[in-house]
C-alpha positions in Angstrom: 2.1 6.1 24.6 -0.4 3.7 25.9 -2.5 1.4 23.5 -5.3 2.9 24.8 -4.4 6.3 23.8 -2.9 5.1 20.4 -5.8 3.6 19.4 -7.3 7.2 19.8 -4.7 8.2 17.7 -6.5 9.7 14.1 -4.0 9.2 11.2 -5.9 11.6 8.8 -5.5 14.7 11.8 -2.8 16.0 9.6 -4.8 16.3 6.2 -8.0 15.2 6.9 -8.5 11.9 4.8 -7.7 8.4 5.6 -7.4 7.9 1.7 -5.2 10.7 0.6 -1.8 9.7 -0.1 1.4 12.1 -1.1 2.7 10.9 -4.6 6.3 12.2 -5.7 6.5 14.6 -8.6 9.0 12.3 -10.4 9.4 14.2 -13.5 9.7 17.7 -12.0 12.0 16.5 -9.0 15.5 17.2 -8.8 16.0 15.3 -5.5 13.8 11.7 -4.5 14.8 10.4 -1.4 13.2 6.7 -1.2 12.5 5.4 2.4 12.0 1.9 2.8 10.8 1.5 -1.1 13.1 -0.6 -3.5 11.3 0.7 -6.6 13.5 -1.2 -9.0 12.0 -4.3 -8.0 8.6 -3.5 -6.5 7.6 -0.7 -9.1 4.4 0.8 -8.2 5.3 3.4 -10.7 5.3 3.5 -14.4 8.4 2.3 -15.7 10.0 2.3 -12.6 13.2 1.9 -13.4 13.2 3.7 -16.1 12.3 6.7 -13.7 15.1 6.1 -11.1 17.6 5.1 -13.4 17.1 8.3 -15.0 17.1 10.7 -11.8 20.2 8.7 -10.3 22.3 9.9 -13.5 21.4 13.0 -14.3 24.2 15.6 -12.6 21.6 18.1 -11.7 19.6 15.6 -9.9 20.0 13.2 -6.4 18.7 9.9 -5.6 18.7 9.2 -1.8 18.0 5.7 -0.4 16.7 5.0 3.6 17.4 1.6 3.5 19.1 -1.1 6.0 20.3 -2.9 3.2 21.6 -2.8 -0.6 19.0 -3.1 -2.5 18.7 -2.7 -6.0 17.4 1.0 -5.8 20.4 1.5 -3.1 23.0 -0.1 -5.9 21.8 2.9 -7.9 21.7 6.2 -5.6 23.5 8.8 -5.3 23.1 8.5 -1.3 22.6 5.9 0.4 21.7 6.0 4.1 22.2 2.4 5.4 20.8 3.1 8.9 20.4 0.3 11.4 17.4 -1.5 11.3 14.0 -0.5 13.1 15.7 2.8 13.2 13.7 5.4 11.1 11.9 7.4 13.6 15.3 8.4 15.1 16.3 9.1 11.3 13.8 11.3 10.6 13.6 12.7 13.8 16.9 14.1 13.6 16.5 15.4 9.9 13.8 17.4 11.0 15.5 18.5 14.2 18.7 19.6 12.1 16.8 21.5 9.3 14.9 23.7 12.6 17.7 24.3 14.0 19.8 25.1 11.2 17.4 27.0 9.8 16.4 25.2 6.5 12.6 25.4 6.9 10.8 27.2 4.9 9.0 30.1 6.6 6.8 31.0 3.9 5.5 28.2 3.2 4.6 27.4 6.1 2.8 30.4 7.3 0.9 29.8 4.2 -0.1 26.6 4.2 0.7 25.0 7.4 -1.1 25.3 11.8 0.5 24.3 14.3 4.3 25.1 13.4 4.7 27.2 16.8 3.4 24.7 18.8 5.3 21.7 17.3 8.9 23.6 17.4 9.5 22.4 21.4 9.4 18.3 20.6 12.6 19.1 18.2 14.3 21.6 20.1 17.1 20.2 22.3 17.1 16.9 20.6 20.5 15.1 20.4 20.6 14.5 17.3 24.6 13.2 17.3 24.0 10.2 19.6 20.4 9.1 17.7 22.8 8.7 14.4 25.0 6.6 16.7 22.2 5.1 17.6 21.4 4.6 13.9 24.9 4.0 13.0 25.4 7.2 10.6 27.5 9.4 9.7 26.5 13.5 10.9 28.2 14.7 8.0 25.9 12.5 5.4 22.6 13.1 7.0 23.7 16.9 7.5 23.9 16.8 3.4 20.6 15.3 2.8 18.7 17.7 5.1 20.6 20.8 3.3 19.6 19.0 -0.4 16.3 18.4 0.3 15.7 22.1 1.8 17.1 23.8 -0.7 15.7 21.7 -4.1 12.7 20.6 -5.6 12.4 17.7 -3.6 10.1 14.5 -2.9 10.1 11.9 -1.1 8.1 8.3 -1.5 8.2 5.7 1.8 6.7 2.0 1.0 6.6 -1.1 2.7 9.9 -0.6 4.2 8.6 1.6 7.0 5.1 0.7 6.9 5.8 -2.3 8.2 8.6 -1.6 11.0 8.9 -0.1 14.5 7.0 2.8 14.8 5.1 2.8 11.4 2.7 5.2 11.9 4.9 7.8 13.9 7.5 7.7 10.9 4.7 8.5 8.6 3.8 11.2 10.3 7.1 12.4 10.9 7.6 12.4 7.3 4.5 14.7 6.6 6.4 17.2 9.3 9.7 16.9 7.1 8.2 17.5 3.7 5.8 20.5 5.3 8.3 22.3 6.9 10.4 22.2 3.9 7.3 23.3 1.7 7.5 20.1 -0.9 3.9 19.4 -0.2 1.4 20.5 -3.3 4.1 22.1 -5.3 5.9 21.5 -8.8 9.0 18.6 -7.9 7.2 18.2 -4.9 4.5 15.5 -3.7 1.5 15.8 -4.5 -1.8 15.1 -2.4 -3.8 12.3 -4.8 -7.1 9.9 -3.7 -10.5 10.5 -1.9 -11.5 12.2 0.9 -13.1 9.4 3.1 -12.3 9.5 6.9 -14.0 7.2 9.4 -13.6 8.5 13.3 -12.3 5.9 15.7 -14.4 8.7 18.2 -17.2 8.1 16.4 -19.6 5.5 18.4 -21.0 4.8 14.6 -17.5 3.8 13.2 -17.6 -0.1 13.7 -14.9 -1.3 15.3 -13.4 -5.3 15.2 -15.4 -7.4 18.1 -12.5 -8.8 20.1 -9.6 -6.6 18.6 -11.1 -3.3 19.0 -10.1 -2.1 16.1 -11.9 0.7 14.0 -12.4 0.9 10.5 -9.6 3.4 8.8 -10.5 4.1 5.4 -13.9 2.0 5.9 -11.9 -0.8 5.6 -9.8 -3.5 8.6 -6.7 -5.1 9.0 -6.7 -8.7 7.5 -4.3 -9.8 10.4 -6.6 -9.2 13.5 -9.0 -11.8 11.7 -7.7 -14.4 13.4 -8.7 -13.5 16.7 -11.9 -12.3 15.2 -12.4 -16.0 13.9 -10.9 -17.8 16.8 -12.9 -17.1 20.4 -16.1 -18.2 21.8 -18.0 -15.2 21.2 -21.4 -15.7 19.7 -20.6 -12.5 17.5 -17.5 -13.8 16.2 -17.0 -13.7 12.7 -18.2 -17.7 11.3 -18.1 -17.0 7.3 -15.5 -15.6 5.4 -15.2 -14.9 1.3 -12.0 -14.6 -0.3 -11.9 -13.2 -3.9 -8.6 -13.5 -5.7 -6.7 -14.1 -2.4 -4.4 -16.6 -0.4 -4.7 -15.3 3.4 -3.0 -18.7 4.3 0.5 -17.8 2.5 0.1 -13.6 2.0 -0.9 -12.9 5.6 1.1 -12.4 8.9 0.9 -15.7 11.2 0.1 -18.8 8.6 -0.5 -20.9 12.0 -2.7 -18.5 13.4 -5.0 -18.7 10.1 -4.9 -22.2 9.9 -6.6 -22.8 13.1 -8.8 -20.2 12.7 -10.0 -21.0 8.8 -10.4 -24.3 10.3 -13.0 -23.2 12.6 -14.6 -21.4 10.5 -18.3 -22.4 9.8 -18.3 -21.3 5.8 -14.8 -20.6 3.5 -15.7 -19.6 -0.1 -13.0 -19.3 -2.1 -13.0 -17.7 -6.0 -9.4 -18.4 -7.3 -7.9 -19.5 -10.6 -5.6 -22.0 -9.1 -6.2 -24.6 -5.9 -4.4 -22.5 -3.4 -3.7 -23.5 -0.2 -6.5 -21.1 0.7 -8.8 -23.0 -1.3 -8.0 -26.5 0.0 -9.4 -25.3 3.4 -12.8 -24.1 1.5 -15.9 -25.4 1.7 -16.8 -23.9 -1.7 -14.6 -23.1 -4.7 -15.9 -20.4 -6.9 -15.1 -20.3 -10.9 -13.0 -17.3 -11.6 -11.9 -15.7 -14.7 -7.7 -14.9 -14.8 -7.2 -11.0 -15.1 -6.4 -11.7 -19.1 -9.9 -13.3 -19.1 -11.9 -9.9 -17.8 -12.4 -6.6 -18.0 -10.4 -4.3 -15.8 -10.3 -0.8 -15.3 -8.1 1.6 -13.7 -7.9 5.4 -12.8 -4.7 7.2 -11.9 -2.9 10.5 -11.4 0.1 10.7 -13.0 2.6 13.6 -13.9 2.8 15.1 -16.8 5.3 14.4 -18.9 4.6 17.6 -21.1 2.8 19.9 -18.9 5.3 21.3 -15.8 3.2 22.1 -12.9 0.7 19.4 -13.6 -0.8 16.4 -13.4 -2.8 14.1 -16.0 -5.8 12.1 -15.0 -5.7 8.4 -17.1 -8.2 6.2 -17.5 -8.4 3.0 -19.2 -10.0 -0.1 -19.6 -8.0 -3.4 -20.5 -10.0 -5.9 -22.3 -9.6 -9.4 -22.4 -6.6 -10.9 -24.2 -7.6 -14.8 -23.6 -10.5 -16.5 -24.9 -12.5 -18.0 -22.2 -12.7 -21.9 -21.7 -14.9 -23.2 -19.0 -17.5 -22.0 -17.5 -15.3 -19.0 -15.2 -16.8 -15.7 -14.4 -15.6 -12.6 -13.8 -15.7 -11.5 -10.5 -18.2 -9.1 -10.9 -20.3 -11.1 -12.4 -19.7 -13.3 -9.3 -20.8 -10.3 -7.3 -24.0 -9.9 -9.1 -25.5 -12.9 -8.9 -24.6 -13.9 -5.4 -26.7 -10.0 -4.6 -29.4 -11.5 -6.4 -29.7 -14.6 -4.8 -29.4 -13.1 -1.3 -32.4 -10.8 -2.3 -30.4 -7.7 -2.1 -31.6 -6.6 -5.9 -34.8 -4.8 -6.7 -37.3 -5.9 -8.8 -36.2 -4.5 -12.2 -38.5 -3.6 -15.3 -38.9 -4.8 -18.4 -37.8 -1.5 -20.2 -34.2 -2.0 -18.8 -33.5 -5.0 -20.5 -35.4 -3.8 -23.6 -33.1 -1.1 -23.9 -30.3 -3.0 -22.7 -30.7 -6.2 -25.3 -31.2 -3.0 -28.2 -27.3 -2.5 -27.2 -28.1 1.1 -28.0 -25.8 2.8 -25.1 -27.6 6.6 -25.3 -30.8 4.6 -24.9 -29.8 2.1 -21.9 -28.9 6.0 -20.3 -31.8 7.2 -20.4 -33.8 4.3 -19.4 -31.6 3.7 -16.5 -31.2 7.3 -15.6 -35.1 7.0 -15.8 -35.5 4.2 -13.2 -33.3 5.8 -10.9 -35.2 9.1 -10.8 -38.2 7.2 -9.9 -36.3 4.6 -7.2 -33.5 6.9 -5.6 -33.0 4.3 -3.1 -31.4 2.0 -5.3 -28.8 4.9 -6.5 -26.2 2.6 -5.0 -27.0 0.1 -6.6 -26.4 0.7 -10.1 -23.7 -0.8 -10.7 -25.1 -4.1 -10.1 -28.4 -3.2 -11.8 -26.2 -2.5 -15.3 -24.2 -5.9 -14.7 -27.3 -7.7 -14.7 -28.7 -6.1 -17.2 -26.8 -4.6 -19.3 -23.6 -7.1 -18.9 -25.8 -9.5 -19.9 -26.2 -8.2 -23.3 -22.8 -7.0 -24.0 -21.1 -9.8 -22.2 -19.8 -8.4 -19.4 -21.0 -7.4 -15.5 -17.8 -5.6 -15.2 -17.5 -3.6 -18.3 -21.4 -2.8 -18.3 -20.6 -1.6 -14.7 -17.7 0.8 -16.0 -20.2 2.3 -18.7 -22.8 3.2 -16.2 -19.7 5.1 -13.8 -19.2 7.3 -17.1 -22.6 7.9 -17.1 -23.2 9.0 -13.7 -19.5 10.6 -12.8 -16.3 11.9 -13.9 -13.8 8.9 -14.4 -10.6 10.6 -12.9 -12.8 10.8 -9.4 -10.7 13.7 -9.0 -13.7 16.3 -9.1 -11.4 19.4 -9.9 -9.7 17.7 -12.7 -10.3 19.9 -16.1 -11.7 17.6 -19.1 -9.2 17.3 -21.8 -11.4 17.5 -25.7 -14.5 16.4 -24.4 -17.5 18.6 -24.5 -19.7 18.7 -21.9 -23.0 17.5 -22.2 -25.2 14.7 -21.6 -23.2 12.5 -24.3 -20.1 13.3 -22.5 -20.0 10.5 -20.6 -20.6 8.2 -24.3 -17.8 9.7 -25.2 -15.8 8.7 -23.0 -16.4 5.5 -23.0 -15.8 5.1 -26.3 -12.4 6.6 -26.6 -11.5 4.5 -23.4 -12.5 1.5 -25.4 -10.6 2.3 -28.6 -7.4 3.1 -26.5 -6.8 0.4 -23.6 -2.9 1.7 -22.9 -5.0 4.3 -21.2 -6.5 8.0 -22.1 -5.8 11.2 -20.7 -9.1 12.8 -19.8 -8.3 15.5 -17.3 -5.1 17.5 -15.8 -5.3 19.1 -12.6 -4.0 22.4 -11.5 -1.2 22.4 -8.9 -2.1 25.9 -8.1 -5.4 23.9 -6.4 -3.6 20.6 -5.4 -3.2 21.9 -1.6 -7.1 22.4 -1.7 -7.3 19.1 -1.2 -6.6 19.0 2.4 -9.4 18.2 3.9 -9.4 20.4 7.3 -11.6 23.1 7.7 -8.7 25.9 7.6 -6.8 23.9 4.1 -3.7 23.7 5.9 -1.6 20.7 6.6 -1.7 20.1 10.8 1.4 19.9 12.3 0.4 20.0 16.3 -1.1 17.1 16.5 -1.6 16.6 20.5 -1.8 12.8 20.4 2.0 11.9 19.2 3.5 14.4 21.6 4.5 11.9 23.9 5.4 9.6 21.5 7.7 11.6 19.8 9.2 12.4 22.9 10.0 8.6 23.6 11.9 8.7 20.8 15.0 9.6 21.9 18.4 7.8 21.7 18.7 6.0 25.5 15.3 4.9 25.1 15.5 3.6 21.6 19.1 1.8 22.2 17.5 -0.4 24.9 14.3 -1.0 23.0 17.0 -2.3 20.2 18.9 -4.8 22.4 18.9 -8.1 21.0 19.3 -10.9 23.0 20.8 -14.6 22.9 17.5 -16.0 22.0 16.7 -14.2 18.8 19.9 -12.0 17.7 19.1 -11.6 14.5 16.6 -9.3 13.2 15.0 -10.7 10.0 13.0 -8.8 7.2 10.3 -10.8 6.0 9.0 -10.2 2.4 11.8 -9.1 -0.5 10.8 -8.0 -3.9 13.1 -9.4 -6.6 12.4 -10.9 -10.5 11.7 -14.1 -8.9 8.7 -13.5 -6.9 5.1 -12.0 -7.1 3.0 -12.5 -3.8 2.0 -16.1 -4.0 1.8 -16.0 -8.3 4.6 -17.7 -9.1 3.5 -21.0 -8.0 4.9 -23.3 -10.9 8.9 -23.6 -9.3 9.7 -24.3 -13.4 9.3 -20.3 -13.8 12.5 -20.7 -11.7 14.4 -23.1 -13.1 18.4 -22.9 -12.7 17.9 -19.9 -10.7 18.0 -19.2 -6.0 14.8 -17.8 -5.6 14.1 -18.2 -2.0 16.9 -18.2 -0.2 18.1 -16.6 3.7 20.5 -13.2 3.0 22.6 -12.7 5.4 25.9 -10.9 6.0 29.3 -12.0 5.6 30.4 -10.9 8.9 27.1 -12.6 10.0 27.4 -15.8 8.2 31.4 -16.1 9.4 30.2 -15.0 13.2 27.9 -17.5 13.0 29.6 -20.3 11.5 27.5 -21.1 8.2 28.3 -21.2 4.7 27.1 -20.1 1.6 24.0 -22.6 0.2 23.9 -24.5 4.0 20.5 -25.8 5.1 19.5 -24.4 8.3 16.5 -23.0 10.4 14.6 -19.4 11.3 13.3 -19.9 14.2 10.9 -16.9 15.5 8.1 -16.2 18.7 5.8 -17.2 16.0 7.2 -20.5 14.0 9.9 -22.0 11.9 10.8 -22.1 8.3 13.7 -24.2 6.8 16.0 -22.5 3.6 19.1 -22.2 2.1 21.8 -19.8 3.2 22.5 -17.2 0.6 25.9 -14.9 1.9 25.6 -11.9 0.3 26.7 -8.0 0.9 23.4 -7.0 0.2 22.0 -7.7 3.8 23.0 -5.6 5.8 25.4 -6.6 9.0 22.6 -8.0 12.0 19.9 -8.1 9.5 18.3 -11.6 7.7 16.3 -11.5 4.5 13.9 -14.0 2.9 11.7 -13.3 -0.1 7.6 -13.4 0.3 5.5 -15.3 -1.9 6.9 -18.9 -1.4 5.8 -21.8 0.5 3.8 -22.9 -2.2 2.4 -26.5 -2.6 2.6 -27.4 -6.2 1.5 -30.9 -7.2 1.4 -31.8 -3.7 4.9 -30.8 -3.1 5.7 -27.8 -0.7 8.6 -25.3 -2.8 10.9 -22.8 -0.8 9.9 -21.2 3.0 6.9 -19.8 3.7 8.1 -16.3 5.2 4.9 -15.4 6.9 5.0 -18.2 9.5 7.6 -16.6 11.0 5.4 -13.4 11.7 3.3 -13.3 14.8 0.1 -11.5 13.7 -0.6 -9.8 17.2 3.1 -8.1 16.8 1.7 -5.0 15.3 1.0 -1.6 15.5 -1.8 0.3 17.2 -3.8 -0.3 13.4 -3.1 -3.8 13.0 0.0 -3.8 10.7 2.0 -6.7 11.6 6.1 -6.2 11.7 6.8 -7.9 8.9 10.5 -5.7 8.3 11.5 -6.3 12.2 11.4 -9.8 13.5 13.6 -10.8 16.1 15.1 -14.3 15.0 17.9 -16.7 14.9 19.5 -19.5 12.6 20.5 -23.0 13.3 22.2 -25.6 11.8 20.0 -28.2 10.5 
């Protein structure tokens, strides 16, 4: 496709929302097949491992692993599909192609629940699905047994970072809608479930802002940090000259280091709030006092499954209080928020009876007070949240916990609005309640379950069904075919190595671990690479050497290891840091060129053509 028409592209066109997301039934499942997500390291689950460890031994259960290399959820699964990297579009492409043809779909299902079956069916038909495994480097025989598993089970599937940051990102995600549809797994019990909010922002839309110089619209109401260079960077008089970062380090956790190094530079005003002098902050004009997370109040909604009721799903709240006294004079960050609203004049004029009944710490009476005011002034609805922090936070000594107590009042925690309350009455005191029980448990509260029976009514099209057809990755699906896709492969003697930037281990979180003594006696940053690679290549086992990339260099220590995979390179994110003025272990994200992205701004990060020298 051309960018033009990929930028027309709408990802929610098969469900409607930019911010639903499919979220395995892990405790129902009898098959998970992971795709590009090492959940023994990176989590994103409770008790992660706990979780896979448990499916991968149970004999009436499979765990399947998409994954270049051996990682430590591969080590694990009962599968593991070690496909050649920046291959998954063929991968999934063929699944699909095999379970149509074979028959595997489920009919029912579909005519239920799913348009434009009919007129997707022709993009599969014919495909060669033999020579794209070869392509991929696969076996028939393996795949063949996934597809015939997955069909037949209660199956799931989760996809991470892994594709979502490769060739064809958003095609594969798409791809993997058409795969779990077809085999009705979306909505039902083992399945994945739809979760999140229904907020969509059309790209067609003239009212959708789009980036200045990038072009690129809002999806989800939000934009892609790694166009910001450009957007920072030009000579346009609309180009972006102030920028905030809250809790962030854009100079190490973003694509292109260089690129944002000249552009902060430019930059007219860089406010910084941060707990540590980051290399963000040492570019700011202003540093910001902020409170640690163990300093604040935090909450947190989620949808979980049930670990006693099959067929559903629990809504949890909670609210984690502080567990470190306060020393300085730090703020929380949405305190931080509040009083830089006020100063810019973006907070009405409040009355006097709002802080009365806020200092009286009376929460029923705050309610009705507030409530009150917001009857009268409907225009500031929007604004409550910073009307209790400056009000009520004051007197109970936080902006960020007085905020939480005024969502209770107004709406349902779980923001899932067909959740069923679990033992709490309704009523005006409901929300009270609540909060309370919230307060008195912070490992979290169940306060709603949802019905599976309604979990597909959260598709947000006009006819509730999942769209398959969608006319705008036609032809892109059709250039993925094994010819094309072997060529587009090809390295060359400049870079032939393809490295994957960013590795979740014990030894890493983003930029966190910045003290290198957390590390002591251990390799934490170190290059993977393949026996066969490191012997083709002449280099040894802890050798110095160089990455060199289109977008920069980084020097590290070789690390030989089975667990990259033959071709492919592997450095951890999160290092780089400067620590007492002293830079520890290679910046991974100077090696990615921010404009090598897809058609929504996602950088590469799991494909970049490289190669390694001798130092």
């Amino acid at each position: 496709m051309e960018k033009d028409d990929l930028r027309n592209m709408r990802h929610p066109l098969r469900i409607g929302s930019q911010l639903l997301e499919l979220t395995p039934d892990y405790k129902n499942t009898e098959m998970l097949i992971s795709v590009g997500w090492n959940g023994m390291m990176s989590h994103q689950i409770p008790q992660a491992r706990r979780v896979l460890t448990r499916i991968s031994k149970d004999p009436d259960k499979l765990l399947v692993v998409i994954d270049p290399r051996l990682s430590e959820t591969a080590k694990i699964a009962n599968i593991h599909l070690a496909l050649r990297p920046g291959t998954d579009a063929l991968l999934i492409k063929s699944m699909i192609a095999i379970i149509l043809k074979e028959g595997m779909h489920n009919q029912e299902y579909i005519d239920k629940h799913v348009s434009g079956f009919k007129e997707m069916m022709p993009w599969f038909a014919g495909f060669d699905v033999n020579a794209a495994l070869k392509v991929c480097e696969l076996e028939y025989g393996q795949v063949f047994r996934v597809c015939q598993e997955f069909a037949k089970r209660q199956s799931c599937l989760r996809d991470d970072l892994g594709i979502l940051m490769n060739r064809h990102s958003a095609l594969v995600s798409y791809l993997l809608v058409v795969l779990l549809a077809i085999c009705g797994r979306i909505g039902v019990p083992g399945g994945s479930y739809l979760v999140g909010e229904k907020v969509y922002s059309d790209p067609n839309d003239p009212k959708t802002w789009r980036t200045a110089v990038t072009n690129i619209p809002a999806i989800g109401e939000m934009f892609p940090p790694n166009v910001m260079p450009e957007e920072i960077a030009n000579d346009r008089p609309d180009r972006i000259r102030s920028v905030f970062v809250m809790g962030a380090n854009p100079l190490r956790s973003y694509a292109d280091t260089t690129a944002y190094e000249e552009a902060f530079g430019r930059l007219d005003l860089l406010v910084v709030a941060e707990i540590a002098m980051s290399e963000t902050a040492t570019l700011a004009h202003y540093i910001l006092p902020c409170r640690s997370t163990y300093e604040s109040w935090s909450t947190a909604d989620m949808v979980i499954p049930s670990t006693t009721n099959k067929g559903f799903l629990d809504v949890v709240s909670r609210m984690r209080q502080p567990v470190v006294e306060v020393e300085g004079e730090q703020k929380e960050a949405g305190e931080i928020f509040t009083l830089l609203a006020d100063d810019m004049g973006l907070m009405p004029v409040l009355p006097d009876s709002l802080y009365q009944a806020a200092g009286s710490v009376d929460l029923r009476a705050y309610r009705d007070a507030l409530m009150d005011y917001l009857m009268e002034h409907p225009e500031n609805m929007r604004k409550a949240p910073f009307i209790a922090a400056k009000t009520l936070g004051k007197a109970i000594g936080s902006a960020q916990l007085a905020s939480y107590v005024t969502g209770l009042l107004q709406r349902s925690p779980a923001k899932q609005a067909e959740a069923a309350r679990v033992g709490f009455d309704a009523g005006p005191d409901q929300g009270l309640a609540l909060y309370e029980v919230i307060l008195d448990h912070p490992e979290g509260v169940v306060v709603g379950v949802q019905d599976i029976g309604k979990n597909l009514g959260r598709v947000a099209k006009k006819d509730g069904k999942i769209r398959l057809d969608v006319a705008e990755v036609e032809d892109w699906i059709k250039g993925i075919n094994p010819g094309e896709e072997e060529k587009r492969l090809k390295t060359d003697a400049e870079f032939p190595l393809i490295l994957m930037a960013g590795r979740h281990m014990d030894m890493n979180a983003n930029t966190g671990m910045r003290n290198p003594a957390w590390n002591e006696g251990r390799r934490p940053c170190t290059l993977a690479m393949n026996p066969a690679d490191a012997e083709k290549f002449g280099f040894a086992d802890g050798q110095m050497v160089k990455v060199i990339t289109e977008a920069g260099e980084e020097t590290i220590e070789v690390e030989v290891t089975g667990d990259a995979r033959k071709g492919q390179v592997i450095i951890p994110h999160g290092f780089g840091l400067v620590y007492d003025g002293v830079t520890y272990g290679a910046n991974v994200n100077r090696l990615t060129k921010n404009t090598n992205r897809d058609f929504v701004g996602t950088p590469m990060h799991r494909y970049i053509p490289c190669r390694v020298e001798a130092l």
